[in-house]
N, CA, C and O atoms as a MOPAC input file, in Angstrom:
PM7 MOZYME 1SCF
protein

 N    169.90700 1   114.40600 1    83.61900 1
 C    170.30300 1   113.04400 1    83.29600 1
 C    169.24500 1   112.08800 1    83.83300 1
 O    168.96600 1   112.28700 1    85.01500 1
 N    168.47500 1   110.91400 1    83.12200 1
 C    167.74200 1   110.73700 1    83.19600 1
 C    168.57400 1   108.91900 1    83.50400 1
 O    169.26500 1   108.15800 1    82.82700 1
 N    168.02700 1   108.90600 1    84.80000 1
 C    168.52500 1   107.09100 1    84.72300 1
 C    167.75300 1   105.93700 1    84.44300 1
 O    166.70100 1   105.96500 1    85.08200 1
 N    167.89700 1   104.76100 1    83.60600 1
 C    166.98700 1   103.95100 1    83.68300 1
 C    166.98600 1   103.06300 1    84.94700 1
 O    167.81200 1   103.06300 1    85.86000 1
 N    165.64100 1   102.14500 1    84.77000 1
 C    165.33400 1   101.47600 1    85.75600 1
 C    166.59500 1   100.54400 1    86.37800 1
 O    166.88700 1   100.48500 1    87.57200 1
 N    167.39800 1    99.69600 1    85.07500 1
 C    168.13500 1    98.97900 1    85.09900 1
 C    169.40300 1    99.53900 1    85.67800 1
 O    170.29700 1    98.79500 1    86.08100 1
 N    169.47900 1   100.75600 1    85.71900 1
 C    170.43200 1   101.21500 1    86.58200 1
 C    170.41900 1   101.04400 1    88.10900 1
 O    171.45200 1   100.80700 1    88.73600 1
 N    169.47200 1   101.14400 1    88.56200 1
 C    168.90000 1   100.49200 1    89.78500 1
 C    169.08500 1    99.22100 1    90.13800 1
 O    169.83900 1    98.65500 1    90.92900 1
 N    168.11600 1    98.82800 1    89.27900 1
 C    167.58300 1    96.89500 1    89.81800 1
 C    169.14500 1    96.04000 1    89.45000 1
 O    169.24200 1    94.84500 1    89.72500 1
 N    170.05800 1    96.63800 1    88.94800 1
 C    171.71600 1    95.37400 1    88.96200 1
 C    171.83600 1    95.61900 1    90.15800 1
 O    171.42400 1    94.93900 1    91.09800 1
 N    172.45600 1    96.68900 1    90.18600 1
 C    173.13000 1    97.21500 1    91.66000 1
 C    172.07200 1    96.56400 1    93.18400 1
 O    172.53800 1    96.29200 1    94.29000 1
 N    170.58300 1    96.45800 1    92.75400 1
 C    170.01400 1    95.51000 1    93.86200 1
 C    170.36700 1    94.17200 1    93.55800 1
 O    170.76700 1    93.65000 1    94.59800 1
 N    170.39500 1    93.52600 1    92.78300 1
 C    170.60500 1    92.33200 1    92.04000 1
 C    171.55600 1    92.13800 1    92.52200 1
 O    171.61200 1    91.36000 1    93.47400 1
 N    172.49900 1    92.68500 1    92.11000 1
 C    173.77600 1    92.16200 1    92.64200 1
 C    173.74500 1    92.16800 1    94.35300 1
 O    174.08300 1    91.17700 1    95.00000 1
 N    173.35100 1    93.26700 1    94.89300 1
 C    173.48300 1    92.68800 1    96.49500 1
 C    172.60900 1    91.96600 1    97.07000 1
 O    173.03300 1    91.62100 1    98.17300 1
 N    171.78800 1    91.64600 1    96.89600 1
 C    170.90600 1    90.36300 1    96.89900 1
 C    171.23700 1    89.34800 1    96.66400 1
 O    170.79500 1    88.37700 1    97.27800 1
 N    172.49600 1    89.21000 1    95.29000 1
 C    172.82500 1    87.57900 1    95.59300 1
 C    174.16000 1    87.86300 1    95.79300 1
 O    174.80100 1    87.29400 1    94.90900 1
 N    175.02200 1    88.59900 1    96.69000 1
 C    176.03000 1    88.73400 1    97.68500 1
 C    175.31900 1    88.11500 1    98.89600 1
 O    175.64400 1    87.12700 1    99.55300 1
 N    174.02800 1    89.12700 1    99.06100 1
 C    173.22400 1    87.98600 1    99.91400 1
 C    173.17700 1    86.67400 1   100.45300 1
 O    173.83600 1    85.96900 1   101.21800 1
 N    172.43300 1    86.63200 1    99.95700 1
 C    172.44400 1    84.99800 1    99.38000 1
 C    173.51900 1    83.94700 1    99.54500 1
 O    173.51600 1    82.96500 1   100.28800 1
 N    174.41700 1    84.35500 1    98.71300 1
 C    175.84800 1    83.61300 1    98.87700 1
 C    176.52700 1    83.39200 1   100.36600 1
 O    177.01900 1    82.43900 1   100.97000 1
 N    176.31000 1    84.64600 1   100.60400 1
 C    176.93500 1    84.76200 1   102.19500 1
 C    176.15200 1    84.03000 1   103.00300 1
 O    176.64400 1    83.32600 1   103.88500 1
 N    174.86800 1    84.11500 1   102.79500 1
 C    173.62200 1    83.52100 1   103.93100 1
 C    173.83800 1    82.18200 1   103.69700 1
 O    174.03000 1    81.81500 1   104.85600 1
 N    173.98900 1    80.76800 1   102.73300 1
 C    174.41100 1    80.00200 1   102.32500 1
 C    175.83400 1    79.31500 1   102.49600 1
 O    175.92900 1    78.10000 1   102.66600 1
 N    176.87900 1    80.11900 1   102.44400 1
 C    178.27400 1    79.97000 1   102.85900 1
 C    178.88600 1    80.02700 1   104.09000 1
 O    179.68200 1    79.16700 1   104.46600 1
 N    178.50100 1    81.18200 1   104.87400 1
 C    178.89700 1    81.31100 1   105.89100 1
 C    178.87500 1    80.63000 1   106.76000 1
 O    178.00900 1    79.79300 1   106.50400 1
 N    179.55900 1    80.31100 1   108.26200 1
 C    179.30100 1    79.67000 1   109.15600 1
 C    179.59300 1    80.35000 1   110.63900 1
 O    179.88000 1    79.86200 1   111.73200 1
 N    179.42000 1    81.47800 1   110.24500 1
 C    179.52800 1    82.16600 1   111.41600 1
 C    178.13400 1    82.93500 1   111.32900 1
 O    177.50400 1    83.11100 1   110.28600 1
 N    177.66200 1    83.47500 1   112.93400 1
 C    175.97800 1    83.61900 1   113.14900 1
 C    175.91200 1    85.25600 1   112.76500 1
 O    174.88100 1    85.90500 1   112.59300 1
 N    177.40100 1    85.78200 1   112.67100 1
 C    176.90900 1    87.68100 1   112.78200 1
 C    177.14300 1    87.14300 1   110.82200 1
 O    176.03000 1    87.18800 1   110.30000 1
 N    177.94800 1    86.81900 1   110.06200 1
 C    178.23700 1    86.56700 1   109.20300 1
 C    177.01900 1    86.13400 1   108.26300 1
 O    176.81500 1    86.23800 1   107.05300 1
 N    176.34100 1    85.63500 1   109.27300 1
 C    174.73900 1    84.88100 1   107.95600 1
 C    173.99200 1    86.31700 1   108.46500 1
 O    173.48400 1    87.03200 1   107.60100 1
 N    173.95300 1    86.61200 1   109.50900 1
 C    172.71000 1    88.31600 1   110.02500 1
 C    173.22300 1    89.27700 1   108.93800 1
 O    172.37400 1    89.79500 1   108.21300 1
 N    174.56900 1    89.58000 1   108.74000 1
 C    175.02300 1    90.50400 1   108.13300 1
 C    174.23800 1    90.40900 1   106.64100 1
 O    173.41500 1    91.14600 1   106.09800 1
 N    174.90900 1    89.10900 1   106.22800 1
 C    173.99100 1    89.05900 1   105.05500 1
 C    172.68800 1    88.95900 1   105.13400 1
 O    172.12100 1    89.41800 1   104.14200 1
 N    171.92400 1    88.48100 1   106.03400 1
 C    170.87000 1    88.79500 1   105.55300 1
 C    170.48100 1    90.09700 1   105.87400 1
 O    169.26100 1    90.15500 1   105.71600 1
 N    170.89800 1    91.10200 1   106.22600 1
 C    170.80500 1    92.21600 1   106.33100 1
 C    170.65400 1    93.21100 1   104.96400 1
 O    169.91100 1    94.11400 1   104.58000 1
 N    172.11600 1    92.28500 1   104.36400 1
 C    172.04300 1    92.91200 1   102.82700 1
 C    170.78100 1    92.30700 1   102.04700 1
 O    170.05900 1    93.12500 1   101.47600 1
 N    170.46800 1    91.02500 1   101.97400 1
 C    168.93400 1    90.89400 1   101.50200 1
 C    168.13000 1    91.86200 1   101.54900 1
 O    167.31600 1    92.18500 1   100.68400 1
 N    168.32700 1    92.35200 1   102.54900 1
 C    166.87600 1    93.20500 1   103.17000 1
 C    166.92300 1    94.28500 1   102.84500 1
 O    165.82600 1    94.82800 1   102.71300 1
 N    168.13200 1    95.10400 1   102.56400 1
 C    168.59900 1    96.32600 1   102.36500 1
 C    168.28600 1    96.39400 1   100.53400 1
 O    167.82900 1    97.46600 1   100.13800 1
 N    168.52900 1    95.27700 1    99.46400 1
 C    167.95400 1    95.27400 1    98.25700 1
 C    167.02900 1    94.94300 1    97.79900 1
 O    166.67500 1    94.98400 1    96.62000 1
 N    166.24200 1    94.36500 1    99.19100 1
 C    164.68100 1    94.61000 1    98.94200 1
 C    164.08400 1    96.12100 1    99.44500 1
 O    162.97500 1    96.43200 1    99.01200 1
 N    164.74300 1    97.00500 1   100.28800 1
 C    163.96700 1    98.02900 1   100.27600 1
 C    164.64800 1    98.88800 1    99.04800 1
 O    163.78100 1    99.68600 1    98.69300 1
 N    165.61400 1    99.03400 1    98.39500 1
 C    166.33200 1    99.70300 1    97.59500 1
 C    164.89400 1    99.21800 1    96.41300 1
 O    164.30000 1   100.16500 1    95.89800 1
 N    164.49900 1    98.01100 1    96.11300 1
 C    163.69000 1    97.92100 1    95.24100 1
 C    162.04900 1    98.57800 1    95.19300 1
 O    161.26500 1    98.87200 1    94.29100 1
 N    162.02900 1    98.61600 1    96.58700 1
 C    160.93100 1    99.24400 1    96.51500 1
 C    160.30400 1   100.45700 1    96.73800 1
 O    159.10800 1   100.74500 1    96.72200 1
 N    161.68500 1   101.39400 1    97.03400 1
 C    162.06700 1   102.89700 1    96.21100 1
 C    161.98200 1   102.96900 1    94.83700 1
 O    161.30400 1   103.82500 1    94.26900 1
 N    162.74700 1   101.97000 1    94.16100 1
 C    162.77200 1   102.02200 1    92.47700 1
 C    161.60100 1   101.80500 1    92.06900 1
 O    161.12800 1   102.80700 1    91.53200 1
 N    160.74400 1   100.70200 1    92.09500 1
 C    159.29500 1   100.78600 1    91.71800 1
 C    158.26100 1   101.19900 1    91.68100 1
 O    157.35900 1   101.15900 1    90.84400 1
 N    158.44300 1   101.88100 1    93.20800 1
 C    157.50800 1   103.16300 1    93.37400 1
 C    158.08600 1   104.86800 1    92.61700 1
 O    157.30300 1   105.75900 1    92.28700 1
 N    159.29000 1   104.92500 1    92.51900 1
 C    159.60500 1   105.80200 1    91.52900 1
 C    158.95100 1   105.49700 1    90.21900 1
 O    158.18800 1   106.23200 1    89.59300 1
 N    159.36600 1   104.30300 1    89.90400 1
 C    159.10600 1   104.57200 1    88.42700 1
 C    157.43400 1   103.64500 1    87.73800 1
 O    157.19700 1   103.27800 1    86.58700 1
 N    156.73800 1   103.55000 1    88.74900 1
 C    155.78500 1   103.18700 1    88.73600 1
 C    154.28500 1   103.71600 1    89.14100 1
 O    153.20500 1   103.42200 1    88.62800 1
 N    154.58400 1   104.59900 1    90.24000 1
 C    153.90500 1   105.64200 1    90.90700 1
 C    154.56500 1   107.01100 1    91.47400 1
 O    154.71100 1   107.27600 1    92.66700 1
 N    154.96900 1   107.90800 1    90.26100 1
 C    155.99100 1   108.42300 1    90.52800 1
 C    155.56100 1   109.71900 1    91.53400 1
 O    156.34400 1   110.32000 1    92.27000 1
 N    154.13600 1   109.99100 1    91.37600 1
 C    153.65200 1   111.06200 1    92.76200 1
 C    153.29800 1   110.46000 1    94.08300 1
 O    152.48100 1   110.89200 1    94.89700 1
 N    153.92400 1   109.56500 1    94.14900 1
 C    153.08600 1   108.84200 1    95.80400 1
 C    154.34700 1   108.24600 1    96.40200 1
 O    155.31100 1   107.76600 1    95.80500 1
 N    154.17600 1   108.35400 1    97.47300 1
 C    155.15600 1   107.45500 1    98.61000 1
 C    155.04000 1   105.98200 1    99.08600 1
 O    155.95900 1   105.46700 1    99.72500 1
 N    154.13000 1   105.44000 1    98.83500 1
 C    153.83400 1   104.22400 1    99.14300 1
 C    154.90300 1   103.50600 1    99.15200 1
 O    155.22600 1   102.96600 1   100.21000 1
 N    155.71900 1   103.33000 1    97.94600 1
 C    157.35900 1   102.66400 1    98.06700 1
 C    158.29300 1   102.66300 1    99.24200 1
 O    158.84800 1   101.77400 1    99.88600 1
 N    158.26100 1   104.51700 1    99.31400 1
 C    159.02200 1   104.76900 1   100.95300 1
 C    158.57700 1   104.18500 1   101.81500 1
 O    159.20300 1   103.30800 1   102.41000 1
 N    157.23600 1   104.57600 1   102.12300 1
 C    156.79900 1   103.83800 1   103.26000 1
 C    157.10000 1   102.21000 1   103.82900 1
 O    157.60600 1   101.69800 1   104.82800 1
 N    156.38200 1   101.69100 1   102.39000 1
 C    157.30400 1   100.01700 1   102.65000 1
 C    158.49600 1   100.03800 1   102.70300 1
 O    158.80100 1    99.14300 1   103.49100 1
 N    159.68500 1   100.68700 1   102.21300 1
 C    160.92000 1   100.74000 1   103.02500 1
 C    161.34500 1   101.08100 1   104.12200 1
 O    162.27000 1   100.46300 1   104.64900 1
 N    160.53500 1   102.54300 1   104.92200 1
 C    161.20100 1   102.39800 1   106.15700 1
 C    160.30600 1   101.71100 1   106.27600 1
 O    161.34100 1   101.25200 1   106.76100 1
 N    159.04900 1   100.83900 1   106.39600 1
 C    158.27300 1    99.76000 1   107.60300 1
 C    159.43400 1    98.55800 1   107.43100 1
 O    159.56900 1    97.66600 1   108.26800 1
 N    160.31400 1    98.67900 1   106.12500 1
 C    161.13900 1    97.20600 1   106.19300 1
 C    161.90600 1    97.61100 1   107.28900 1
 O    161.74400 1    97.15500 1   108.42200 1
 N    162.98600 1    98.70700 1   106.89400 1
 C    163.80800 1    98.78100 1   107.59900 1
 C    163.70400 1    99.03600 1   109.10000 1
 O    164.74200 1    99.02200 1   109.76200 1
 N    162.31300 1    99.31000 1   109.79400 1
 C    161.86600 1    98.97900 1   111.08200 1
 C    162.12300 1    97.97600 1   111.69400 1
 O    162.83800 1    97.82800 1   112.68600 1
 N    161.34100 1    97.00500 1   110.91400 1
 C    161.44700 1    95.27400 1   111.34300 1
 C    163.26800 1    94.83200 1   110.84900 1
 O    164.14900 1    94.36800 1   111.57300 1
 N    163.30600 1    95.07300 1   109.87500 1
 C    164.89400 1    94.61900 1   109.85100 1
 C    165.68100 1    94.69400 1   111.47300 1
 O    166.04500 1    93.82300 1   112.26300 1
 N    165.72200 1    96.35700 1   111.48300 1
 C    165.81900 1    96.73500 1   113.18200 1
 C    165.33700 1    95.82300 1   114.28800 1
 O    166.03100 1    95.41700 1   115.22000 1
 N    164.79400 1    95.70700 1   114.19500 1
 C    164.30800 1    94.47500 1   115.21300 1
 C    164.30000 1    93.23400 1   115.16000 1
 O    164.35300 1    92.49700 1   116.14400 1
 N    164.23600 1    92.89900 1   114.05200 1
 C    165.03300 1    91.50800 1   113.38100 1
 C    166.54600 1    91.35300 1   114.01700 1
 O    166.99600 1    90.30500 1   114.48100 1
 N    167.33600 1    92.79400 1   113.93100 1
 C    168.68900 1    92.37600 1   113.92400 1
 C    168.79500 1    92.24400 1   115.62400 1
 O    169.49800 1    91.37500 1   116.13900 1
 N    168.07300 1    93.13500 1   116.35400 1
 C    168.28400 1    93.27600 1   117.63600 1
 C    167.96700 1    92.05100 1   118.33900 1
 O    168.84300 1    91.61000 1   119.08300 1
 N    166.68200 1    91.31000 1   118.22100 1
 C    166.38400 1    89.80200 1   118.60400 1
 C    167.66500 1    88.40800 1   118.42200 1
 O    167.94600 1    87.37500 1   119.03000 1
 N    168.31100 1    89.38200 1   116.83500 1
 C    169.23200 1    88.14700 1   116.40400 1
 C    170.58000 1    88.40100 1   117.37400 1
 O    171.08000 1    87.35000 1   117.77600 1
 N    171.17000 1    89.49800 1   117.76300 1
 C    171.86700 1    90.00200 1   118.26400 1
 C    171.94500 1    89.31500 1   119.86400 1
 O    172.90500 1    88.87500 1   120.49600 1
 N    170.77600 1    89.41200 1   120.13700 1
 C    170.30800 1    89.11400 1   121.58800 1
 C    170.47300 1    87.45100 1   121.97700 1
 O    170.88800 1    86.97700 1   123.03400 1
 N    169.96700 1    86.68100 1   120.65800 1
 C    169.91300 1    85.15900 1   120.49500 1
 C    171.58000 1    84.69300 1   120.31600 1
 O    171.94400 1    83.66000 1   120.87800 1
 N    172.47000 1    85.42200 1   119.58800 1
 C    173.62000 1    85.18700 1   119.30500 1
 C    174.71000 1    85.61500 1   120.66400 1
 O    175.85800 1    85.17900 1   120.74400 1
 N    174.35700 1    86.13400 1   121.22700 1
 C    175.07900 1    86.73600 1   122.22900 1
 C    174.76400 1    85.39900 1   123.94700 1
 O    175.38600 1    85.04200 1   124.94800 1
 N    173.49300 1    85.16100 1   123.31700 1
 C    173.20800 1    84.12400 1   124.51300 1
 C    173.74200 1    82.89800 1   124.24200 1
 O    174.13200 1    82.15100 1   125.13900 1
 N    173.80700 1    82.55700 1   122.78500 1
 C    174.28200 1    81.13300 1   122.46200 1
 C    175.92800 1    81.37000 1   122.56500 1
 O    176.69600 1    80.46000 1   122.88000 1
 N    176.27100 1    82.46100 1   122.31400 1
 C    177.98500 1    82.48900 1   122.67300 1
 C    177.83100 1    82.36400 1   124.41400 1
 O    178.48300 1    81.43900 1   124.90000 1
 N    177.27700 1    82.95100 1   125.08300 1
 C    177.98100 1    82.74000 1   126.29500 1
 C    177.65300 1    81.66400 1   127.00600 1
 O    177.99400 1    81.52500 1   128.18000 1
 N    176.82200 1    80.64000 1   126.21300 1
 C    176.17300 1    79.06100 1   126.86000 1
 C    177.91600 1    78.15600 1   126.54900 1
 O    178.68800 1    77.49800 1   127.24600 1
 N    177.86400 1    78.71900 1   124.81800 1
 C    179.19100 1    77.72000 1   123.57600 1
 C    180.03500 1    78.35000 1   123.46200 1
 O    180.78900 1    78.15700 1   122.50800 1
 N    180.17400 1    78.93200 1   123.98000 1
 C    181.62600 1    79.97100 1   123.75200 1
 C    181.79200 1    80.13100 1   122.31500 1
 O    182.95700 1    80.34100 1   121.97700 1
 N    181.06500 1    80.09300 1   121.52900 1
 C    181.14400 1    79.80900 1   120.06900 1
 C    180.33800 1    80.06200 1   119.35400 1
 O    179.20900 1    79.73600 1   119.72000 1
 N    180.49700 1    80.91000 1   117.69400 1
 C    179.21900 1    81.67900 1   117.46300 1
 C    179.19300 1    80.70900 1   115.64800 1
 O    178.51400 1    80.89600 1   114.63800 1
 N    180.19900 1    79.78300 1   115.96200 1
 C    180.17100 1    78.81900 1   114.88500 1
 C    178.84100 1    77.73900 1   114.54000 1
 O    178.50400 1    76.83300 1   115.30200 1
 N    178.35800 1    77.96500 1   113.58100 1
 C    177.02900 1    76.95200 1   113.71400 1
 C    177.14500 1    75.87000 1   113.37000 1
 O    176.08800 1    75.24600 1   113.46300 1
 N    178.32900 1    75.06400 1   112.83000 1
 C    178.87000 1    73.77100 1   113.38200 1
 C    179.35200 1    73.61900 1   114.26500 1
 O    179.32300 1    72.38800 1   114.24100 1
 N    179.84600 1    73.85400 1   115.16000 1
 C    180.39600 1    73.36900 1   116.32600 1
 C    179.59600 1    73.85100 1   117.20300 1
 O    180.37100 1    74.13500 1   118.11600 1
 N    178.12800 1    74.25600 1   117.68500 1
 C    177.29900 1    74.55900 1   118.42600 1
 C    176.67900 1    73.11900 1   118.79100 1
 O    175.63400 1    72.82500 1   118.21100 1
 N    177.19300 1    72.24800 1   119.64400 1
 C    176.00500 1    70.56000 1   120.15700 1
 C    175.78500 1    70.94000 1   121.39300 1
 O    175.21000 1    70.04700 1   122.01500 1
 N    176.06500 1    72.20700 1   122.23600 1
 C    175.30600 1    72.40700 1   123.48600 1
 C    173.85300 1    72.61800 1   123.38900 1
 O    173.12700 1    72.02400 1   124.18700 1
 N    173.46000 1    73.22500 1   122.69700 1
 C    172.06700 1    73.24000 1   122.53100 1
 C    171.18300 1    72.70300 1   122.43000 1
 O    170.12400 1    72.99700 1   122.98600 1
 N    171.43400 1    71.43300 1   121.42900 1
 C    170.94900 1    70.39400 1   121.06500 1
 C    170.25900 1    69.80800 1   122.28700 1
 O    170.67200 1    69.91700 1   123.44100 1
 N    168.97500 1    69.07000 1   121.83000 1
 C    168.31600 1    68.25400 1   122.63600 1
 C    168.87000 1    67.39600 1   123.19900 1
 O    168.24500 1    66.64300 1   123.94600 1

């Protein structure tokens, strides 16, 4: 069974602008990480698919996915670290009601 491309790229499509939406909507700090987590996760999903079906004997695709999903990793751990400090300054991980910080 032979899948097309487009079988792929919705299913990123679509979580990319779940993405999005969430990163935009939300107002809680694990709530916008999460999503942008999923951003990140249908950008490496894409660049499995393109390197499949674009360079279909080489890895280069993989590679830029796990190097994403490296930095994602460390992306999340910094954000983790920043969110955890601003809760225990604000007791609060709401990004409207955060004015302790403020200058």
């Amino acid at each position: 069974m032979n899948l097309t491309l487009l079988m792929y790229l919705i299913p990123s499509l679509i979580m990319f602008g779940c993405g999005v939406y969430g990163f935009i909507t939300r107002k809680n700090m694990i709530a916008i990480m999460i999503s942008l987590e999923l951003m990140l996760n249908s950008v490496d999903v894409n660049f499995a698919v393109f390197n499949r079906y674009l360079f279909p004997g080489q890895l280069e695709g993989m590679f830029f996915s796990l190097f994403a999903i490296a930095i994602a990793a460390a992306e999340t751990a910094l954000a983790l670290a920043i969110i955890i400090n601003v809760f225990r300054i604000a007791k609060k991980v709401d990004i409207n009601e955060i004015t302790k910080l403020k200058f």
